[in-house]
N, C-alpha and C positions, 0 to 999 in steps of 0.2 A: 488144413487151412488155419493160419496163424487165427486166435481169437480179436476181433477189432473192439480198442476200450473207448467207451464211450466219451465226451467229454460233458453231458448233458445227464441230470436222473430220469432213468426211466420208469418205465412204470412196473417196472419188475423188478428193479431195485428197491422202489418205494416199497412193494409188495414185502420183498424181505424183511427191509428196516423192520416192519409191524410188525411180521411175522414174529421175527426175534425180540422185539420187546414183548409182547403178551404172552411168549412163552417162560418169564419169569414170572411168576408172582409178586414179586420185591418190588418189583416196577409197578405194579396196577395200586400196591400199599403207597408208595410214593406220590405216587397220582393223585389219587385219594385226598394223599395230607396235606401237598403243595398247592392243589387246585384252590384251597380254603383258606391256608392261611400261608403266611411269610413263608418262604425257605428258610431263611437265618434261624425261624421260631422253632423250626425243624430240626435245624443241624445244629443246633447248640450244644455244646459238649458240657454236661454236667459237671465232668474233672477240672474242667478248666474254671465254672463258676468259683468251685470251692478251694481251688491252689490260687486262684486270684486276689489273695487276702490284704488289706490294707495295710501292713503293718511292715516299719523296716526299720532294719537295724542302725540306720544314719538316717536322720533328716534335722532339714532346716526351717528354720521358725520363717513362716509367710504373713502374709494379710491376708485378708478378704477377698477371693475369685474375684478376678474384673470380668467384666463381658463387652467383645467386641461386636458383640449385633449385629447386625447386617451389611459388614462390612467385611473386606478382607484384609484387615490390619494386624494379623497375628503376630505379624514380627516386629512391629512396635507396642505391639501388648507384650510379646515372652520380653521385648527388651525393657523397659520402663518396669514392667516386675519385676526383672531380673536386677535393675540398679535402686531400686527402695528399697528392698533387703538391706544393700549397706546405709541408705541414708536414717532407714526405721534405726539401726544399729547406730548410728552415730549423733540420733536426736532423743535416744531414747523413747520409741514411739509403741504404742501395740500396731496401730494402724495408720495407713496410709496410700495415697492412690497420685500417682505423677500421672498428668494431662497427657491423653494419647494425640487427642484432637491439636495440640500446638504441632507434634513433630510430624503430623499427616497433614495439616497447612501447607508446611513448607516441601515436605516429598512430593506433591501436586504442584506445586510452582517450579521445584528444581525439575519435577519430571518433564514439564512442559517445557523448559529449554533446552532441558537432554533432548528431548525428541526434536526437536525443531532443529539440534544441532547433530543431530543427528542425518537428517533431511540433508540439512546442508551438505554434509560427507559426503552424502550418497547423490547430491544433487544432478549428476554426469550420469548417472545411470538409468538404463530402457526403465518405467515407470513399471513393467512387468517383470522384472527383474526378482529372483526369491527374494532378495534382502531387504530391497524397497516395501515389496509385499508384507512381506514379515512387518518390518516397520507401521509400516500403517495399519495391520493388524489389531496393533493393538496400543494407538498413541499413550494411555497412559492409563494405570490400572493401581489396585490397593494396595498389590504385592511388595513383596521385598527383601533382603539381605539383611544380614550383621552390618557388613563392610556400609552398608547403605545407611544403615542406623546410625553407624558411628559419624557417618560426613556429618547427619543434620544435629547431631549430637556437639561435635566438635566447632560445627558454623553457628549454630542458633543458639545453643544451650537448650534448656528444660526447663519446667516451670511446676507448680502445684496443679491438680486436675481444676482445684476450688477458684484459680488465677484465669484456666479458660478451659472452661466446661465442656462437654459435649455439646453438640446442636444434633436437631433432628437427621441433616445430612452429613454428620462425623459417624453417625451410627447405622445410617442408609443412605448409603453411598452409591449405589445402584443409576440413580437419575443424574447427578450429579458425574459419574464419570460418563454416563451417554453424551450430555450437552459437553461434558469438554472434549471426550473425544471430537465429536460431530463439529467441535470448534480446531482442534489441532488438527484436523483433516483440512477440512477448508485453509486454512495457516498455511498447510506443505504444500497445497495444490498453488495457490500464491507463490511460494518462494521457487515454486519449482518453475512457475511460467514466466516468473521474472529471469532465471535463468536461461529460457529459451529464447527473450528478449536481449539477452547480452549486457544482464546488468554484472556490475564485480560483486564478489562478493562481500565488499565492505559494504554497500548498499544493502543486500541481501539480509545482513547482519543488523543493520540497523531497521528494517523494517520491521525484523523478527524482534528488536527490542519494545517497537511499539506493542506488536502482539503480547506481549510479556503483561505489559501495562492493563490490559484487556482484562490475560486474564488472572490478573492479582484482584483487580474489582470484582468479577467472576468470584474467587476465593474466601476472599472478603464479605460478601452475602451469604455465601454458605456457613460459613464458620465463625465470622465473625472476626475483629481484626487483631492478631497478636499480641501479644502486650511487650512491651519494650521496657521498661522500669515495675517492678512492682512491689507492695509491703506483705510482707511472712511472718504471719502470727501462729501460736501452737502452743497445745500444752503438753508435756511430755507425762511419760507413765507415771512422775512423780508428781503431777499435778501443778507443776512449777513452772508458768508462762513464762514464755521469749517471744520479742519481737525484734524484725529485721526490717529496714523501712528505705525504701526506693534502691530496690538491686535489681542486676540484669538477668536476662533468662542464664547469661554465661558463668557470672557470679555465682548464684544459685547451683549452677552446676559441680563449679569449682570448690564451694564451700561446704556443700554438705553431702556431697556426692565424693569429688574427686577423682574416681577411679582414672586412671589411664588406659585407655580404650585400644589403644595401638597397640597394646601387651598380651590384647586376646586375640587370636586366630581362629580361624576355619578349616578343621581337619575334617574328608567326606570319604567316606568309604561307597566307590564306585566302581565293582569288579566289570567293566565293559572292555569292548572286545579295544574302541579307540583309546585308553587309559591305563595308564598302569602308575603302581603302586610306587613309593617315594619321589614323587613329580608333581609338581604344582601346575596347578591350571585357573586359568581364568575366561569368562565367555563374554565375548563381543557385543558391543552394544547393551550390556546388563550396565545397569548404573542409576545415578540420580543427580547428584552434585558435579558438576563441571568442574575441574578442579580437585576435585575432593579423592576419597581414597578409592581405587579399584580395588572391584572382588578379588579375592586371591582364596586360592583351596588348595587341601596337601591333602592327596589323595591315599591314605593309609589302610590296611587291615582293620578287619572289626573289631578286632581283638584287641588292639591297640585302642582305638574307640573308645571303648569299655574300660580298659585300666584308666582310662587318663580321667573318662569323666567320673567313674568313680573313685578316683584322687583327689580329685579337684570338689566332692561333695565331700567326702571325708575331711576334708580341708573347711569344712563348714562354708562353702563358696557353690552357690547354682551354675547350672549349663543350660544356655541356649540351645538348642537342639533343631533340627528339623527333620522331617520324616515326610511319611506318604500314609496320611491320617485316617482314610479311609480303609483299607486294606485289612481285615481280620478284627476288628473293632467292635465294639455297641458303644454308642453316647448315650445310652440312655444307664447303662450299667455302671460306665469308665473303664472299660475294660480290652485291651490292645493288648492282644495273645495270637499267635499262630496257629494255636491248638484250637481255638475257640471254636471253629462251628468244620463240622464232619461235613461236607458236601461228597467228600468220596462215596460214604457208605450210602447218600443219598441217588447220587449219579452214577455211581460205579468209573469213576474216570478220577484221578486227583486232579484238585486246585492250585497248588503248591508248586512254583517253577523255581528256577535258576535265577537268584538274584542281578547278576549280569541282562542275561536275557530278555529280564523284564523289563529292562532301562531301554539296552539297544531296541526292543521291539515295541516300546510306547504303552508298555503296561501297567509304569508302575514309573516316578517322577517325584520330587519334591512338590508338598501339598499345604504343608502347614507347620509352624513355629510355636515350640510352648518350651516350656523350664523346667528341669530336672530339680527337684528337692527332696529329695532323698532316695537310697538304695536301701535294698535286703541284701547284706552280703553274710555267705559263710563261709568259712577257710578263706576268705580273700575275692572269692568269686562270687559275683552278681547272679541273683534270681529271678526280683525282678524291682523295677522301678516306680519310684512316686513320681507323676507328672502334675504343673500347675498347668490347667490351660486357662483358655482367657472365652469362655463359652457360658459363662453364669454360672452360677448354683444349682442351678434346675437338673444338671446332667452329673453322672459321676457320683463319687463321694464328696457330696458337697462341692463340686466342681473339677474335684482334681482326680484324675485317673490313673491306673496301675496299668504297668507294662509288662510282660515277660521277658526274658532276656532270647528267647528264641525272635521274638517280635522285634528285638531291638537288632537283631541278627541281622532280620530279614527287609526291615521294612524303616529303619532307619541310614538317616544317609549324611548328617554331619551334627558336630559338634563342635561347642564352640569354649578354648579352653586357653586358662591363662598360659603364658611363656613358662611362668615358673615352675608347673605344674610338668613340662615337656622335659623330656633328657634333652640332651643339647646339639645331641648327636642326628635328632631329631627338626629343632630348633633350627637348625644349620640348612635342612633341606628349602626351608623356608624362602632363602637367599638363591634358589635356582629360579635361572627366566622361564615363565610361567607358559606352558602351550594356550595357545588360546581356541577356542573352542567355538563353534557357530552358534549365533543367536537361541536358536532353537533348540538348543540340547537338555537333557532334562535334569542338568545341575543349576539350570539358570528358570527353571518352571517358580519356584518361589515365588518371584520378583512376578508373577503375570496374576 
């Protein structure tokens, strides 16, 4: 008689299970350790504290750790770090800090008519619909992009952090995104029932302009109101005051910034099964700016990855980066390694999957934005990396953390690097029409 398998644990299964763990010893030591304190404090691999060393063969001269507090603006922190580097270079500065709170003003106002025009798009469709769903998920959030950086960069300009400071809600942002969510919900439930009323959509649109208005005043208490003209005083390293007296946040950009931002791109190394390698992709509905520049990604080898950003630091020039920050880390160390904590030896089973796999099966996503300033290289090849993040002082070496290059292997997923820096042969794949990708995919998780 054929044996019938269960689809249910029995209790003779259960029996087993114990049976075979208490016949190890290893397991009952386990027990022991884990019952009392952390796992991590467990599985920490000595080798890896002591090859994690601070020290590398390129790096570039920074400022001061910012800290984005309780907030999820990382990618307006790696970016505003990443463009004072050349401005500290061209004012002569040791130190220096550009306003994060100006260009997160204006991501919450552009995101609020993304979304709302967004709705609109979708206004024709069942209200349970995934895409509607998705949508309201999650009307508007800290997250974000390069590409995303550069619209509010390219529309608004930039300003000194000392022109518009933090507020309590730039740095806890928490309440602040509830009430506006809970306001953009109500907004689409509105446009949506106007629509079932049979209004056109030029009406639709202009109601939605009123909402706008709402919530600019909304914005405006939190943060306080942008500055439109302002005066730039400074003393440079040589002690030699300059003044600049009523410019615009654009100005300011142009002047002592400059960069051309259109010249940097988003190369993502994402081995999935819907994806392949020299094909650009972009995801639906990921945005901010109306108008402004869509996400674009050229989905490349790791390996490629790694030459280009360490060229482009070689080049005494940082990399925006993003990853999945969590994953084999300590913040309290700075220290992002693969090798870092033995869970095998502790569970008898590895940790360690199939990069691909992790993406397609929701293990592993874009999490967080910080900047490359410096490498350890020998013979040419990477060992491991200097990272700035934007988490304070408190964590880290002084704030900034070391990568390995297995880490960067495994758990990094773009880079963001000049033209000049790419072959061209390269450069050129850039110009293919981009597949576009569902909201939900986890090369658009950043932006959430």
């Amino acid at each position: 008689m054929a044996k019938t398998i269960k689809e249910y644990i029995t209790k003779t299964m259960y029996n087993k299970f114990k049976e075979e763990f208490n016949k190890d010893p290893h397991n009952r030591i386990m027990m022991d350790a884990i019952t009392n304190v952390s796992v991590n404090d467990v599985a920490m691999n000595r080798d890896s504290l002591i090859n994690m060393d601070f020290t590398f063969s390129n790096e570039i001269k920074t400022a001061k750790i910012t800290a984005q507090k309780k907030s999820g603006r990382c990618w307006i922190f790696a970016g505003t770090n990443t463009l004072r580097i050349y401005l500290m270079r061209k004012l002569n500065l040791r130190e220096f800090e550009l306003s994060q709170s100006y260009p997160f003003f204006f991501d919450k106002l552009e995101k609020s008519n993304y979304f709302l025009e967004n709705i609109i798009d979708t206004i024709d469709e069942d209200i349970k619909s995934r895409i509607v769903m998705w949508l309201l998920g999650a009307p508007v959030n800290d997250g974000g992009q390069w590409d995303m950086f550069i619209n509010l960069v390219e529309k608004y300009g930039i300003v000194p952090k000392s022109v518009y400071p933090e507020t309590y809600n730039s740095s806890n942002s928490a309440m602040l995104n509830r009430l506006l969510t809970l306001k953009l919900r109500e907004y689409a439930s509105i446009l949506r029932e106007m629509r079932k009323k049979h209004n056109s959509i030029a009406s639709i649109r202009s109601k939605k302009d009123d909402m706008l208005k709402d919530i600019y005043k909304f914005l405006a208490i939190n943060f306080g109101i942008p500055p439109e003209r302002f005066d730039f005083e400074y003393r440079d390293k040589d002690s030699k005051f300059h003044r600049y007296r009523d410019i615009t946040p654009q100005e300011f950009y142009q002047k002592f910034i400059g960069l051309d931002l259109r010249n940097y791109v988003s190369l993502i190394n994402a081995p999935m099964e819907d994806k392949v390698y020299n094909q650009t992709y972009t995801v639906k509905y990921l945005g901010n700016v109306k108008g402004g520049k869509d996400v674009l990604y050229l989905n490349l080898p790791i390996d490629t990855l790694k030459k280009l950003a360490a060229k482009q630091l070689r080049d005494n020039e940082p990399v925006w980066f993003g990853c999945d920050v969590g994953k084999f880390s300590d913040r309290k160390k700075g220290i992002m390694d693969a090798n870092l904590f033995d869970y095998h030896l502790i569970f008898g089973t590895d940790f360690m999957w199939d990069k691909g796999k992790r993406l397609d099966y929701g293990e592993s996503k874009l999490t967080h934005a910080m900047v490359f300033t410096g490498v350890n290289l020998l013979d040419g090849k990477p060992l491991r990396w200097k990272v700035e993040n934007s988490w304070g002082e408190d964590v880290g070496e002084k704030g900034y953390f070391v990568m390995s290059d297995k880490w960067f292997s495994e758990f990094l997923y773009q880079v963001v690097i000049n033209k000049k820096h790419i072959p061209q042969k390269i450069v050129k794949l850039l110009g293919k029409k981009p597949v576009v990708l569902p909201p939900w995919d986890p090369m658009g998780s950043l932006a959430l």
